[in-house]
C-alpha positions as CSV (number, residue, x, y, z in Angstrom):
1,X,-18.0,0.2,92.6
2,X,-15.6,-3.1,92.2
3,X,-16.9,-6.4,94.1
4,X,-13.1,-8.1,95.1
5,X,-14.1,-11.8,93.5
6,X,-10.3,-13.6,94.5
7,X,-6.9,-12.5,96.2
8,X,-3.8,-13.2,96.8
9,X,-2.9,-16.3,99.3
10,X,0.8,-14.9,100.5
11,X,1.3,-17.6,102.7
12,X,1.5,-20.3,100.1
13,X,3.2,-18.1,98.0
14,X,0.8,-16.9,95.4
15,X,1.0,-14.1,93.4
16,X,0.2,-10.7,93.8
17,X,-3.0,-11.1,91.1
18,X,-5.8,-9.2,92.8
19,X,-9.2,-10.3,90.6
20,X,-12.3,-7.8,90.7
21,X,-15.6,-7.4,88.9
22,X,-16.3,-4.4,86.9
23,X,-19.8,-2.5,87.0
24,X,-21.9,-3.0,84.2
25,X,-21.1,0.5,82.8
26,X,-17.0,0.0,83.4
27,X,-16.7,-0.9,79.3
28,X,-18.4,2.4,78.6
29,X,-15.2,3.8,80.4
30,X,-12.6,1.9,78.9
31,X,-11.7,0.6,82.3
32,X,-8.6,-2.4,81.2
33,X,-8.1,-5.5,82.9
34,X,-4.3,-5.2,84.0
35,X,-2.5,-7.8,86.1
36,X,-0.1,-6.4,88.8
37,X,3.6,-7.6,87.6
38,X,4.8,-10.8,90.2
39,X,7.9,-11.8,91.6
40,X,9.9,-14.6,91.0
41,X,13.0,-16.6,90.5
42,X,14.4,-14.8,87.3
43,X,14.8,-17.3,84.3
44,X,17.4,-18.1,82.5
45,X,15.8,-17.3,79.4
46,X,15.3,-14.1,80.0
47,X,18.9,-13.5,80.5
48,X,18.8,-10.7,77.1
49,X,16.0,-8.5,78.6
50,X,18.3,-8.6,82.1
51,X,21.0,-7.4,80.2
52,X,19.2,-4.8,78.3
53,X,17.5,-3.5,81.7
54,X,21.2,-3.5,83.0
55,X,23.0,-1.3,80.3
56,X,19.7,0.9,80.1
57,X,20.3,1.7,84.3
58,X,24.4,1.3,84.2
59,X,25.3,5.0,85.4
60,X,23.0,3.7,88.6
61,X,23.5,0.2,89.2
62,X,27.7,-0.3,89.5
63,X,30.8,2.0,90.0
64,X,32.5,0.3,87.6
65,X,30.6,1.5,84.8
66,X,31.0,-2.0,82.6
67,X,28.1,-3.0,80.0
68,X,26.9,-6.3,80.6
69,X,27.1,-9.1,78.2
70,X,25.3,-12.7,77.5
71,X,28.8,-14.1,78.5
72,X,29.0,-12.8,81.8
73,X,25.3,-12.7,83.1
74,X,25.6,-16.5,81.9
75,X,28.3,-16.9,84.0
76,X,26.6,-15.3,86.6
77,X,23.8,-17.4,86.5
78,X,24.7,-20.4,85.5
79,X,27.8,-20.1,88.6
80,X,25.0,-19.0,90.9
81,X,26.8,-15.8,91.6
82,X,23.7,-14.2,92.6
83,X,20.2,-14.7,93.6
84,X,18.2,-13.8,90.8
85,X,14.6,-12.2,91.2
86,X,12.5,-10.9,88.7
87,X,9.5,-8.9,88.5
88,X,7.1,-10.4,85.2
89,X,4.1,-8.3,83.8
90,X,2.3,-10.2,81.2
91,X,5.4,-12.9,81.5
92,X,7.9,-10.7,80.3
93,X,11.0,-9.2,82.9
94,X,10.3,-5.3,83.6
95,X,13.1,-5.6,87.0
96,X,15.1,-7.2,89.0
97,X,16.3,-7.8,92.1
98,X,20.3,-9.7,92.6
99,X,20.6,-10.6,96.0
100,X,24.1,-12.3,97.5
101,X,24.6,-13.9,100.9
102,X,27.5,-13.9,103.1
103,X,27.2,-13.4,106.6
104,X,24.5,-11.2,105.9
105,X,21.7,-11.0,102.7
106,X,22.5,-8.0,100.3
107,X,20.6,-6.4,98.0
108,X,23.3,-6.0,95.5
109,X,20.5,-4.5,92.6
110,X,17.5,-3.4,92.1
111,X,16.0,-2.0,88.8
112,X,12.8,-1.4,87.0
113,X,12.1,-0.6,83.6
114,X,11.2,3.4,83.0
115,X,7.4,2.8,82.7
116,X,7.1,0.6,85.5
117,X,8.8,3.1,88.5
118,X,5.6,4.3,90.7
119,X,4.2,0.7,90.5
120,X,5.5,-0.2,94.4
121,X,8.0,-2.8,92.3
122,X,11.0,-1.5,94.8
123,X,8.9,-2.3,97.5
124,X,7.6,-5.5,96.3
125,X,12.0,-6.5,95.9
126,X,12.1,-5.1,99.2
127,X,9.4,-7.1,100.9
128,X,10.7,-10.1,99.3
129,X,14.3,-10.0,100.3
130,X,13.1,-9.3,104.1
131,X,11.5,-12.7,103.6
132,X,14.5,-14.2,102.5
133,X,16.7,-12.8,105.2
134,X,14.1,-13.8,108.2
135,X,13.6,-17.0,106.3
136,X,17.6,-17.3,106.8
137,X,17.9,-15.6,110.3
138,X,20.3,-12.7,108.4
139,X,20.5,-9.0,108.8
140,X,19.4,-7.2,105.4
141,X,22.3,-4.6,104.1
142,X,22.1,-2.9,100.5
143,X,24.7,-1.4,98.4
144,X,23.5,1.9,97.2
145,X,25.6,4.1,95.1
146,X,27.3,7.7,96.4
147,X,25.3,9.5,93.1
148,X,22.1,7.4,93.7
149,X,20.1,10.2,95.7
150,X,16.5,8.5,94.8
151,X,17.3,5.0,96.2
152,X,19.4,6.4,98.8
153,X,16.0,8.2,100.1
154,X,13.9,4.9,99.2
155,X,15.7,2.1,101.4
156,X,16.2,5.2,104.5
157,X,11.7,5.4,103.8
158,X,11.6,1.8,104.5
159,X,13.7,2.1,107.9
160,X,17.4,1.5,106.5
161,X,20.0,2.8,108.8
162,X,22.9,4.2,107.0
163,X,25.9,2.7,108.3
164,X,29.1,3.1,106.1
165,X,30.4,4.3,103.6
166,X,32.7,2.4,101.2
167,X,34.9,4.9,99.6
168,X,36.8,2.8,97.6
169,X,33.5,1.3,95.8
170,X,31.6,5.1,96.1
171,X,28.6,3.4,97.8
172,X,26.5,3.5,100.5
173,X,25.9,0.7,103.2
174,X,22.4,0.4,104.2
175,X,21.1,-2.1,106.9
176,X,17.7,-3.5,108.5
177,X,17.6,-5.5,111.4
178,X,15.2,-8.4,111.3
């Protein structure tokens, strides 16, 4: 049985670290601490792992097909082009999460590293952006690619409403009402 010793404090922002106390015998079982991976603002020094997590989802992520590149996610960053969220495990970037506002807050991209899908990271993105967008009294869209069937099914799960579809781009509109 695990005794819950400390966890998270959402509203001031804390992380997602859940801390419990093993049984005595949990060694004997090769029970491992592991830490649940947070989101945050992305750095910008982890700009290289955002660009190998980019090229390694590129087929899913943008019609256009284009390998990213230091230069441009620079650019990107450093011209605030997006809203850049990342999910850390152990400190280092397994997703993110680019967010741009106009009239409305959109989830431009989400992606996770291979071993880290089935971990509720989407959902984590997900529940953070709805704070955002409530935060900013905006209506939450998503741009989900035609060929995308799995994240098509995942933002229509967390009550999405299919709204258009943007032939010219190959993508879906997705929206929530806040």
């Amino acid at each position: 049985m695990l005794e819950l010793v400390d966890s998270p404090d959402l509203k001031s922002g804390g992380d997602f670290s859940v801390w419990v106390r093993l049984p005595p015998w949990a060694h004997k079982e090769k029970y491992i601490y592991q830490k649940m991976p947070t989101i945050l603002k992305m750095k910008k020094k982890d700009l290289p792992r955002f660009i190998t997590l980019w090229n390694n989802e590129l087929l899913l992520l943008t019609s256009s097909r284009l390998k990213m590149t230091f230069k441009k996610a620079l650019r990107g960053f450093e011209n605030k082009m997006f809203d850049y969220w990342g999910a850390y495990y152990n400190n280092e970037l397994v997703g993110f999460m680019l967010l741009k506002q106009n009239k409305d807050l959109f989830i431009k991209h989400i992606a996770v590293e291979e071993k880290f899908r089935r971990e509720k990271l989407g959902t984590k993105f997900l529940k953070k952006a709805e704070k955002i967008a409530k935060k900013r009294r905006l209506n939450l869209k998503a741009e989900v690619l035609e060929k995308n069937k799995k994240t098509k099914e995942f933002f229509l799960k967390n009550n999405f409403k299919l709204t258009k579809l943007n032939h010219k781009e190959n993508q879906y509109i997705f929206e929530k009402k806040l």
